[in-house]
Backbone as CSV, one residue per row, in Angstrom:
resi,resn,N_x,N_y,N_z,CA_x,CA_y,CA_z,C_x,C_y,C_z
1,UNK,-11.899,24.308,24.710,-11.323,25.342,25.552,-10.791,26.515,24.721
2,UNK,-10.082,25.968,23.459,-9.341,27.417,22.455,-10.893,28.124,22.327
3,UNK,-11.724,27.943,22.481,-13.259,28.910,22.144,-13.553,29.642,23.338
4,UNK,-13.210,29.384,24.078,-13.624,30.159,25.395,-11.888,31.320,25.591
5,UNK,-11.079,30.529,25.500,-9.975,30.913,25.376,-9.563,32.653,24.695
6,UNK,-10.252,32.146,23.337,-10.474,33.511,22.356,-11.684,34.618,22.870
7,UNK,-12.429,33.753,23.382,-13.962,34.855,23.369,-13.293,35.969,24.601
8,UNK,-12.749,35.125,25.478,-12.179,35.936,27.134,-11.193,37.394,26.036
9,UNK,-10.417,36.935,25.111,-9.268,37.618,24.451,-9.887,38.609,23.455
10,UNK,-11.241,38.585,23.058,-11.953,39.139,21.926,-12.765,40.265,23.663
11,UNK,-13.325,39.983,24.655,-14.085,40.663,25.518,-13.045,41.275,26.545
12,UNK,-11.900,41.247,26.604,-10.609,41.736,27.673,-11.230,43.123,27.411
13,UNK,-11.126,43.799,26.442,-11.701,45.196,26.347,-12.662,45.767,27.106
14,UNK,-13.962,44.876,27.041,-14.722,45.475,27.673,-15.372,45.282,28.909
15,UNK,-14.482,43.623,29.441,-14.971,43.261,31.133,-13.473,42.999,30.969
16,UNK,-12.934,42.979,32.695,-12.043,42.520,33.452,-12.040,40.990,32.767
17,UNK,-10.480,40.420,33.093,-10.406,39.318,33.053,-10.628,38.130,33.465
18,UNK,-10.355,38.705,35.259,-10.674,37.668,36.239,-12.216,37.783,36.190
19,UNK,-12.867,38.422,35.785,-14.292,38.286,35.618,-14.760,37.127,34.528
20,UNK,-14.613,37.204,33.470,-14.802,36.506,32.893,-13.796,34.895,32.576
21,UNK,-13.136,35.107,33.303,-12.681,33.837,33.849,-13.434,33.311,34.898
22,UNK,-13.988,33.956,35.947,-14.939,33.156,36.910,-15.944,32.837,35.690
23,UNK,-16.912,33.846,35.168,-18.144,33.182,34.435,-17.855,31.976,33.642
24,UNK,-16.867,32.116,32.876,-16.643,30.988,32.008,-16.107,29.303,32.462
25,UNK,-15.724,29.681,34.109,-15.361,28.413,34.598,-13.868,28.276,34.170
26,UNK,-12.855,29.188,34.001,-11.560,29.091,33.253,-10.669,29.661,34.546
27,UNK,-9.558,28.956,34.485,-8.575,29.637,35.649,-7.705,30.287,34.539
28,UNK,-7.769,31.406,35.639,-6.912,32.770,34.869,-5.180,32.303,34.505
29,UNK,-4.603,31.597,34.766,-3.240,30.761,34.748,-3.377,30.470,33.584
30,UNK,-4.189,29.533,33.294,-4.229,28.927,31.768,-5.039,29.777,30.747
31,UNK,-5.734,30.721,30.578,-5.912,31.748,29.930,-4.714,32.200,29.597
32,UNK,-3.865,32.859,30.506,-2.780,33.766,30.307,-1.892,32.673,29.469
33,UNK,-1.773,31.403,30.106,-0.762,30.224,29.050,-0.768,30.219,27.906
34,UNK,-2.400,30.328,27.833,-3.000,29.923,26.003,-2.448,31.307,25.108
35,UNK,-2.326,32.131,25.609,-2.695,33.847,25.385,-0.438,33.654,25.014
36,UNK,0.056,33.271,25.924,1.733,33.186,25.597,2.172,32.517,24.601
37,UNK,1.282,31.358,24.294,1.414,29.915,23.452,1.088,30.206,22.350
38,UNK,0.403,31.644,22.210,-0.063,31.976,20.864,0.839,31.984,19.592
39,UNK,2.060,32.759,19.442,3.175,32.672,18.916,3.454,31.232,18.732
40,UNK,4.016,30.585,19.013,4.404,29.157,19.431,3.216,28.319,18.271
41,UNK,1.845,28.598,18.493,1.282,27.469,17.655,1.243,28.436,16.231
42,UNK,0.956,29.477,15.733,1.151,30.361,15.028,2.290,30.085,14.049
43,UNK,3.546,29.864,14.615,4.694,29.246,13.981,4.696,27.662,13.228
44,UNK,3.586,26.625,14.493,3.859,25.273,14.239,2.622,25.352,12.819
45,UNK,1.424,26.517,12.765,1.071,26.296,11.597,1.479,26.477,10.571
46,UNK,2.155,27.482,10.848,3.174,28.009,9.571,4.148,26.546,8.958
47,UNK,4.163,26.326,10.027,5.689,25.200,9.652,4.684,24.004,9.141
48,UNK,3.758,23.667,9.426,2.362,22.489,9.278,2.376,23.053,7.572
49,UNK,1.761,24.060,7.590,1.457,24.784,6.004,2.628,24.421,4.740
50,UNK,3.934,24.683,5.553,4.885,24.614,4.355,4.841,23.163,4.105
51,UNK,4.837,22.028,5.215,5.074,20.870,4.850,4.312,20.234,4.299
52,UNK,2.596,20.805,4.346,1.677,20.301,3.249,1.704,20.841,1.982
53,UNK,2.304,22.154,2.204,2.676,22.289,0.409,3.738,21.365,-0.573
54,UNK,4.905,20.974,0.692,5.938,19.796,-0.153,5.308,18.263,0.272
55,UNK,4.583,18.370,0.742,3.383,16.809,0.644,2.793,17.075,-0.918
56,UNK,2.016,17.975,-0.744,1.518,18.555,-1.793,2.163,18.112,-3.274
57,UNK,3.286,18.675,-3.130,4.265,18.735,-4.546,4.881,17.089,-4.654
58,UNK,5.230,16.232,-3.900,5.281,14.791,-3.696,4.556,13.995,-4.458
59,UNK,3.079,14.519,-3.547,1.961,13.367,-4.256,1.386,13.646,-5.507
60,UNK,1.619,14.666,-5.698,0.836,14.933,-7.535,2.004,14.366,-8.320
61,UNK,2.956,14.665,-7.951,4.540,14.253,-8.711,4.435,12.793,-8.947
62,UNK,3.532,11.892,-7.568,3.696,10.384,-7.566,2.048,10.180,-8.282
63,UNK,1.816,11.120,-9.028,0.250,10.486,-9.402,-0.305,10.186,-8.724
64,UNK,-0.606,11.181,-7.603,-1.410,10.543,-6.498,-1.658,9.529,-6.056
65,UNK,-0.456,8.714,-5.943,-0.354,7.227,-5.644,0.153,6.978,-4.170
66,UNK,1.180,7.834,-3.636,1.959,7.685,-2.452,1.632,8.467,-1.275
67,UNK,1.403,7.323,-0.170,0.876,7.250,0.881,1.890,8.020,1.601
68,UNK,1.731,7.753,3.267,2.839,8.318,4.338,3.963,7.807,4.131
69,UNK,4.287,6.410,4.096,6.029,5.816,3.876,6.290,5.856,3.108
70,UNK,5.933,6.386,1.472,6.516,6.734,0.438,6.862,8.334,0.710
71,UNK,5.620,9.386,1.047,5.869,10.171,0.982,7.404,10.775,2.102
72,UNK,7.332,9.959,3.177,8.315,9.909,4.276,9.216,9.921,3.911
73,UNK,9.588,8.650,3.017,11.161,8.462,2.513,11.473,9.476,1.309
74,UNK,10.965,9.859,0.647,10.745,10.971,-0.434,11.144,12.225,0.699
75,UNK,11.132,12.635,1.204,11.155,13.782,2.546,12.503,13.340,2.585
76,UNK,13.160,12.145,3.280,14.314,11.973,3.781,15.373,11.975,2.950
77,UNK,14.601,11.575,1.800,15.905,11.473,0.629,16.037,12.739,0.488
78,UNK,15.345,13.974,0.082,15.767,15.194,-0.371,16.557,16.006,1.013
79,UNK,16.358,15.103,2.046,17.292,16.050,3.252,16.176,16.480,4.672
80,UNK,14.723,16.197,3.994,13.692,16.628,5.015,14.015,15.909,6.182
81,UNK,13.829,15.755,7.617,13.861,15.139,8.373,12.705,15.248,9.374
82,UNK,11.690,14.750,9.167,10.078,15.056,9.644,9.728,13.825,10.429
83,UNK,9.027,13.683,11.506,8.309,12.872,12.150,7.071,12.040,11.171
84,UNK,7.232,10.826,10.883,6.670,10.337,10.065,4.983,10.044,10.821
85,UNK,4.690,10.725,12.031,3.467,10.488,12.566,2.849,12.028,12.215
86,UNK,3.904,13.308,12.053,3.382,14.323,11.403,3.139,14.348,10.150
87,UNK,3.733,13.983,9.653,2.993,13.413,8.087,1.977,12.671,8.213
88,UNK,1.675,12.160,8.833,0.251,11.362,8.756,-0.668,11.943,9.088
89,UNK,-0.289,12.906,10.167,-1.529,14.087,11.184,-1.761,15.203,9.715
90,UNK,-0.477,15.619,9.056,-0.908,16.851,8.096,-1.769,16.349,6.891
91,UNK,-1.164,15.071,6.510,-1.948,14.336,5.388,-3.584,14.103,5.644
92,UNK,-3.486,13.919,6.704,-5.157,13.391,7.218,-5.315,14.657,7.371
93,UNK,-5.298,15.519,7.953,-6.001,17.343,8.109,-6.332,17.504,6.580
94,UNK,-5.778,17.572,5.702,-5.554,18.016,4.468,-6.606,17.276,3.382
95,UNK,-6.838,15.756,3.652,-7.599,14.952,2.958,-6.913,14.181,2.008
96,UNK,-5.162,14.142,2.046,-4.524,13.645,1.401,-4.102,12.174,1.498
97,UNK,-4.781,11.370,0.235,-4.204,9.982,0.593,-4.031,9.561,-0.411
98,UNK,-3.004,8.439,-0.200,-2.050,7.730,-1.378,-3.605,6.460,-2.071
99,UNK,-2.955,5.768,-2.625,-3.776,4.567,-3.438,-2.929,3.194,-2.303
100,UNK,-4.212,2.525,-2.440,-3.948,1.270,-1.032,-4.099,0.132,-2.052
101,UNK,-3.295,-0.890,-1.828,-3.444,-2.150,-2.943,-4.505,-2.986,-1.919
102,UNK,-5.546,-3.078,-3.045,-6.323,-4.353,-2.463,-5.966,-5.694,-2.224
103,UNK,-6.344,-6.648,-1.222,-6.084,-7.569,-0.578,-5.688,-8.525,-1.533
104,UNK,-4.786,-9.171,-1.335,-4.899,-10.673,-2.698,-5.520,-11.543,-2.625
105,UNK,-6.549,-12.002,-3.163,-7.327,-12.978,-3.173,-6.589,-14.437,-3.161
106,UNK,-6.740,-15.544,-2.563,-6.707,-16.607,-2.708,-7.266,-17.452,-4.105
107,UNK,-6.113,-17.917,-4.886,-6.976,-18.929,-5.780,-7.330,-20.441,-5.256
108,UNK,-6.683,-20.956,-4.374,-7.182,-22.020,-4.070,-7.663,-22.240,-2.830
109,UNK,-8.577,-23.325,-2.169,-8.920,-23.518,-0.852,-8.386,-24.285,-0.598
110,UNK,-7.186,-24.980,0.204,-6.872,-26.205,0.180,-7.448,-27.473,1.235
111,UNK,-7.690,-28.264,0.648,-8.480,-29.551,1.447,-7.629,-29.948,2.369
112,UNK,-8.382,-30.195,3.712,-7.817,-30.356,4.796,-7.235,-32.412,4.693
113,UNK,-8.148,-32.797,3.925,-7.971,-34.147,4.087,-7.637,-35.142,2.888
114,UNK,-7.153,-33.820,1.951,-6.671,-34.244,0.911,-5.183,-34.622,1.057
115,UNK,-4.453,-35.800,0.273,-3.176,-36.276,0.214,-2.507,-35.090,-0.306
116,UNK,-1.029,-34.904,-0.183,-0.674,-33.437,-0.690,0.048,-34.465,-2.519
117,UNK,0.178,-33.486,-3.160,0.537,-34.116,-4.403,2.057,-34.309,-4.380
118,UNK,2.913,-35.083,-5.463,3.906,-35.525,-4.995,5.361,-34.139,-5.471
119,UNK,6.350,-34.282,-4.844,6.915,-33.163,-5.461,7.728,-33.767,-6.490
120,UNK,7.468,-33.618,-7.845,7.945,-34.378,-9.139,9.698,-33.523,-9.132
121,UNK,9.896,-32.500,-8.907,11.023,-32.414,-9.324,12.178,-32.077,-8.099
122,UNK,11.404,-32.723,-6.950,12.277,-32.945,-5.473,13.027,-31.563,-4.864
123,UNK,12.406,-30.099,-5.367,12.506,-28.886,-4.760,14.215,-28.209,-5.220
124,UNK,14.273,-29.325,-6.765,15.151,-28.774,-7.417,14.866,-27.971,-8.708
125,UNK,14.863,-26.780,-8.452,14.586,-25.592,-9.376,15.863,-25.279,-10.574
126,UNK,16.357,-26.196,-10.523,17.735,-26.512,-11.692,17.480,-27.280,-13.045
127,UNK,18.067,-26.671,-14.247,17.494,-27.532,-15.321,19.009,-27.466,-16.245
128,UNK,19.446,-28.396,-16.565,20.990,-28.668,-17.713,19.784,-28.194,-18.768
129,UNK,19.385,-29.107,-18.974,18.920,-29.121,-20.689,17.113,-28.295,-21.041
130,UNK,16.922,-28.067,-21.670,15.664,-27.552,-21.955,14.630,-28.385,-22.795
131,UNK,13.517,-28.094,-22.069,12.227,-29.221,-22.222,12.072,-29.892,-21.203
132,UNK,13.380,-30.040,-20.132,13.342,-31.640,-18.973,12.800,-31.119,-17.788
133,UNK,12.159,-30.098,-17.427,12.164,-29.684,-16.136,10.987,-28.124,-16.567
134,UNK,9.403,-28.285,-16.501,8.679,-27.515,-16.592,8.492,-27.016,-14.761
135,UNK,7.775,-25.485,-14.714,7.097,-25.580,-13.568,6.031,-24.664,-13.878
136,UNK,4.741,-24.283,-12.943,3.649,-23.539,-13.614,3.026,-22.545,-12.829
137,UNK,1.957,-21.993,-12.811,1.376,-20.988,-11.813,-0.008,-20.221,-12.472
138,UNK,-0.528,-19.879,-11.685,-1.727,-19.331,-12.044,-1.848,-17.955,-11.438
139,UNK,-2.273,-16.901,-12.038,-2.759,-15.626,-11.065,-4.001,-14.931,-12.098
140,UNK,-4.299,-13.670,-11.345,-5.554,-13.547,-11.775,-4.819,-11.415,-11.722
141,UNK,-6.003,-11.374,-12.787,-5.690,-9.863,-12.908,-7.399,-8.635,-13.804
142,UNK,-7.350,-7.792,-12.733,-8.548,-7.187,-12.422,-8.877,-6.303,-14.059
143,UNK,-9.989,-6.939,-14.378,-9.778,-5.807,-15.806,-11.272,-5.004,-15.919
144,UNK,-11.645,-4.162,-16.691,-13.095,-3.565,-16.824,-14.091,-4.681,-17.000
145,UNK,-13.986,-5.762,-17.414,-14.639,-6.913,-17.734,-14.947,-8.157,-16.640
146,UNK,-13.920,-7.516,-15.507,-13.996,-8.785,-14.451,-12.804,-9.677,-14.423
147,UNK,-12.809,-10.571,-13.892,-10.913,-11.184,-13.673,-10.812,-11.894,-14.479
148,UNK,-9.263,-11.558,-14.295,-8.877,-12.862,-15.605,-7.793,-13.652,-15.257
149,UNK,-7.996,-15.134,-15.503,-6.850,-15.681,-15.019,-6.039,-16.212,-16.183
150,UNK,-4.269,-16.096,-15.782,-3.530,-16.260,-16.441,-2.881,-17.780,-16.214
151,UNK,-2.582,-18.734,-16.939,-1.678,-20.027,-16.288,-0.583,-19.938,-17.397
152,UNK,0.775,-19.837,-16.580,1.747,-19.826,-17.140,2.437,-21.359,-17.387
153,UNK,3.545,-21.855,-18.004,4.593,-22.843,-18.191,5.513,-22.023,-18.080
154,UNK,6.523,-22.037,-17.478,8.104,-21.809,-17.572,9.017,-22.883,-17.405
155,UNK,10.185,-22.875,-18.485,11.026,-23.932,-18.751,12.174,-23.259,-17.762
156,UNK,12.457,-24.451,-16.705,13.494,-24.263,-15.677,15.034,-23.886,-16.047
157,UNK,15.525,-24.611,-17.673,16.705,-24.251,-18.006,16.575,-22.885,-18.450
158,UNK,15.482,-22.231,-19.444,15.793,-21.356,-20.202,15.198,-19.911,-19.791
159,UNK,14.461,-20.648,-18.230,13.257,-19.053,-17.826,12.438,-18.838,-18.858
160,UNK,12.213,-19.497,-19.960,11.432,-18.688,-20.782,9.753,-19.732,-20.509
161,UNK,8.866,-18.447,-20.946,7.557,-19.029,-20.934,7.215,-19.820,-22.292
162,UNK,6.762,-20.958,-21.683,6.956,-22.143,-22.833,5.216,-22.093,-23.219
163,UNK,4.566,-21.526,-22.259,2.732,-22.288,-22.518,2.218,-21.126,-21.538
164,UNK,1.098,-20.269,-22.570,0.537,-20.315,-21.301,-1.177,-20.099,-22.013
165,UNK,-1.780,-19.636,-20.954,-3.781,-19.454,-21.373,-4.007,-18.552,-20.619
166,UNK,-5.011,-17.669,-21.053,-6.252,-17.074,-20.663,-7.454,-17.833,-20.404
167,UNK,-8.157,-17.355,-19.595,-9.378,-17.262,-19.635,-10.674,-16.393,-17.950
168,UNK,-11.568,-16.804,-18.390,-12.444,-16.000,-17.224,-12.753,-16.864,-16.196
169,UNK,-12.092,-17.709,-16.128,-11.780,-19.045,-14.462,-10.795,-19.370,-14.530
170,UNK,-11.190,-20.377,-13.190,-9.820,-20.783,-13.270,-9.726,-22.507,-12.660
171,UNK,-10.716,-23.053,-13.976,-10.721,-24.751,-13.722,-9.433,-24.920,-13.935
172,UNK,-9.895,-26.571,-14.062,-8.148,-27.227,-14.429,-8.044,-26.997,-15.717
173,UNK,-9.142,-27.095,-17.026,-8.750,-26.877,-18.213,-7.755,-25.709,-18.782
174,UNK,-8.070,-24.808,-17.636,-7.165,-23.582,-17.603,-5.454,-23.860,-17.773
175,UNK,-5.272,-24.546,-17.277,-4.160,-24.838,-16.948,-3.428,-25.949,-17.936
176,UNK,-4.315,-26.803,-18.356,-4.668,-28.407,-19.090,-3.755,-27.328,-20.627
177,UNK,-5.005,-26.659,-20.910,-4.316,-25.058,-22.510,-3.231,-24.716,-22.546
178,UNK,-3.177,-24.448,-21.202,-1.258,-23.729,-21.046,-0.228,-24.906,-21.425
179,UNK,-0.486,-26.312,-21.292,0.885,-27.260,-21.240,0.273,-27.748,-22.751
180,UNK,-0.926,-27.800,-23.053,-0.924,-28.253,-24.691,-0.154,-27.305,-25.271
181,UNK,-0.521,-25.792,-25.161,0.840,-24.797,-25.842,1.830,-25.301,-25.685
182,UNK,2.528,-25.581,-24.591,4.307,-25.568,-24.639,4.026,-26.740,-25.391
183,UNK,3.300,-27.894,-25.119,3.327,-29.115,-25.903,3.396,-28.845,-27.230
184,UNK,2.839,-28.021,-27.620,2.765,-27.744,-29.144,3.673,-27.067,-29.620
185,UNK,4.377,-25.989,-29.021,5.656,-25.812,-29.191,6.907,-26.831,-29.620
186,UNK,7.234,-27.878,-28.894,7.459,-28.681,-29.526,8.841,-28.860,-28.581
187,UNK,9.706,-29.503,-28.093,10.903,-29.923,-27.704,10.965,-29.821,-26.471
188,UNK,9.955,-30.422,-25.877,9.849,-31.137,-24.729,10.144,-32.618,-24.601
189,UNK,10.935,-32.943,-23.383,11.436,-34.039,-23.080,10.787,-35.134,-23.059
190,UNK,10.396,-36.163,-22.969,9.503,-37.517,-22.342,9.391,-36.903,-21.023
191,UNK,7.985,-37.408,-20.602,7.845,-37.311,-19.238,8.340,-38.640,-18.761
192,UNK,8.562,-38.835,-17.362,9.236,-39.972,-16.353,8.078,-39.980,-15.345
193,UNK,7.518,-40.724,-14.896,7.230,-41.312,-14.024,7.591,-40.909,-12.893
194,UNK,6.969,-40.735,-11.359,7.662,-40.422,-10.197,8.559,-42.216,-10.003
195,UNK,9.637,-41.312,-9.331,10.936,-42.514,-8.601,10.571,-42.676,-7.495
């Protein structure tokens, strides 16, 4: 409609209005609306413009990393007070977008009909002495070469990493490397038996 809108406003000169409001299929009411409203959107671009220039100055500042709710709260902290759905409308007009973290992959599948394993240290994350109380973990991290998985040891008294391995899977030997390290480290407790 803004195309027919303008052409009626570009030809007022040289035909009547209500004329070319019949040809065009336009009621002369909303012509004249669009024609008042002009000012009004004129301003909201103006005001659109400035706020993609401090979008603008945001996201290069964040290394082009920060999306709408970073850039939002960044706005609010300096005092801006903006509709966080207009930031999303100016960002998308503009072609501006933050960096999106990819999904986390799952390392394990777990068996539906497998026994669950036992909990050796009874969901007490407490350690007096050091060596008596290991716990472990595995994650994986994206490199030019393809993933890599990490298996850590951490000693419960001291937080510190007691064992850990690399490698480009993630069997059990993976993991088997990480506790020969702390093992080899040396001042680890006897293991016990489950009670």
């Amino acid at each position: 409609m803004t195309v027919l809108y303008r052409l009626i406003r570009a030809e007022k000169a040289n035909y009547p209005v209500m004329l070319l409001c019949r040809v065009l299929h336009v009621t002369r009411s909303s012509c004249y609306a669009w024609r008042e409203g002009e000012a009004a959107r004129q301003a909201r671009q103006a005001a659109d413009d400035a706020l993609a220039h401090e979008i603008t100055v945001l996201h290069i500042a964040s290394r082009k990393t920060y999306g709408v709710p970073r850039i939002h709260a960044e706005l609010r902290r300096l005092g801006r007070r903006v509709n966080r759905k207009r930031i999303a409308r100016v960002m998308r007009e503009r072609d501006i977008r933050g960096v999106t973290r990819r999904k986390r992959r799952s390392l394990t599948r777990p068996d539906a009909k497998a026994k669950p394993a036992p909990d050796l240290i009874g969901r007490d994350f407490h350690a007096e002495h050091p060596g008596t109380k290991l716990v472990g973990d595995i994650t994986y991290l994206p490199t030019a070469e393809g993933w890599l998985y990490l298996a850590c040891w951490s000693d419960l008294a001291t937080r510190e990493v007691v064992g850990y391995a690399m490698a480009n899977h993630h069997r059990a030997e993976l993991v088997v490397d990480a506790l020969d390290m702390a093992h080899g480290r040396g001042g680890l407790a006897r293991m016990r038996g489950p009670q």
